[in-house]
C-alpha positions in Angstrom: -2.5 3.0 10.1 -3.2 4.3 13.4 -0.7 4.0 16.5 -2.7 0.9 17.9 -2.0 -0.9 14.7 1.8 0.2 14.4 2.2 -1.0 18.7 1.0 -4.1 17.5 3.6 -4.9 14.5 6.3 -3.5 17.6 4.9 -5.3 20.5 3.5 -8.4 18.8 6.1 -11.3 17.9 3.3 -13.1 16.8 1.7 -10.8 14.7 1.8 -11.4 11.0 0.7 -7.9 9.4 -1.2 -8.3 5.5 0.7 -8.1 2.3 -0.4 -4.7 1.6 -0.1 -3.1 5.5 3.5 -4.2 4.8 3.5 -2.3 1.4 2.1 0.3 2.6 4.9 1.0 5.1 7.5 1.0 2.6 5.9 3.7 0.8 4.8 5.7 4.0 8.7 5.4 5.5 9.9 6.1 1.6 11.9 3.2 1.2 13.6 2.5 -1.7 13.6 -1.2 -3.7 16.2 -3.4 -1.9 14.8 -1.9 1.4 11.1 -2.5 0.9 12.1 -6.3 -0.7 13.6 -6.6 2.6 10.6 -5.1 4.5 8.2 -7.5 2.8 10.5 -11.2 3.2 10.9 -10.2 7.0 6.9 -10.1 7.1 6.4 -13.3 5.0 5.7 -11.7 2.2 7.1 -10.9 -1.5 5.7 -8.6 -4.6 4.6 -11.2 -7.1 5.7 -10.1 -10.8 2.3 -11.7 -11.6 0.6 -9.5 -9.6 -0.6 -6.0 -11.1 -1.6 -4.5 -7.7 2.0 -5.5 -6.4 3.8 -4.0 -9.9 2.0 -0.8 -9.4 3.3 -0.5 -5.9 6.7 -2.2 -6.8 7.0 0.6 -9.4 5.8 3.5 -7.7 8.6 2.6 -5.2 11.6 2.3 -7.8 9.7 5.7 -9.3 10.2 7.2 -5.7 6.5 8.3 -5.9 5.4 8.0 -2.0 2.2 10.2 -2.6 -0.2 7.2 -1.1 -3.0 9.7 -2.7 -2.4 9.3 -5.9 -0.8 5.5 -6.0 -4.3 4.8 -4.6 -5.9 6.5 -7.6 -3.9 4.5 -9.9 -4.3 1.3 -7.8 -8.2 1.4 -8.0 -7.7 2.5 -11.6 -5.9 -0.1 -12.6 -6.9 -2.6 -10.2 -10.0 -1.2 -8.2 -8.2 -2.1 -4.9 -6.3 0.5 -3.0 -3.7 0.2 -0.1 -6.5 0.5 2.9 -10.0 1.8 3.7 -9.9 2.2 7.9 -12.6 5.1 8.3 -15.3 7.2 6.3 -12.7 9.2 4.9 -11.7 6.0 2.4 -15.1 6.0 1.4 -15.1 9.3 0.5 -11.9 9.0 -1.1 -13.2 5.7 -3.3 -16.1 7.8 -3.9 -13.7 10.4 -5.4 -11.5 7.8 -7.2 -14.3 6.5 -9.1 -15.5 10.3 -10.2 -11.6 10.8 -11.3 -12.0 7.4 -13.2 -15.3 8.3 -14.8 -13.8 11.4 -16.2 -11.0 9.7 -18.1 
């Protein structure tokens, strides 16, 4: 997330960020369960228990596992969706990911 982006969730009343740009802000400001459940239902938003993208994250948070590396290397493992591409350097990285997943 670039500082554009984060001005806008500030600034914005009106804005209504995605499911996972609210995800990934609890793991990028470490917050812990009850914090990040309270994070996501003040942006509209709730991890479905139906949802395997949103029980990896859900459980990387109760793990206290904020390394967005690697919880995008098990998301696109698992789910081949990670938390955000914004530049060349997620392609590069999903280029990597899929190397990692190859191997194993």
């Amino acid at each position: 997330m670039d500082r554009k982006h984060f001005s806008k969730i500030q600034c914005d009343e009106h804005y209504h960020p995605k499911k996972k740009t609210a995800m990934a802000l609890c793991i990028a400001l470490h917050l812990d369960l009850e914090q990040s459940k309270d994070l996501m239902a003040r942006a509209d938003w709730a991890f479905s228990p139906s949802s395997k993208f949103d029980l990896i994250v859900q459980k990387a948070i109760i793990d206290k596992q904020y390394d967005i590396m690697q919880l995008n290397v098990t998301l696109f493992k698992y789910t081949n969706e990670i938390l955000g591409v914004y530049n060349i350097c997620g392609i590069i990285f999903i280029s990597r990911i899929r190397l990692e997943v190859k191997a194993d």
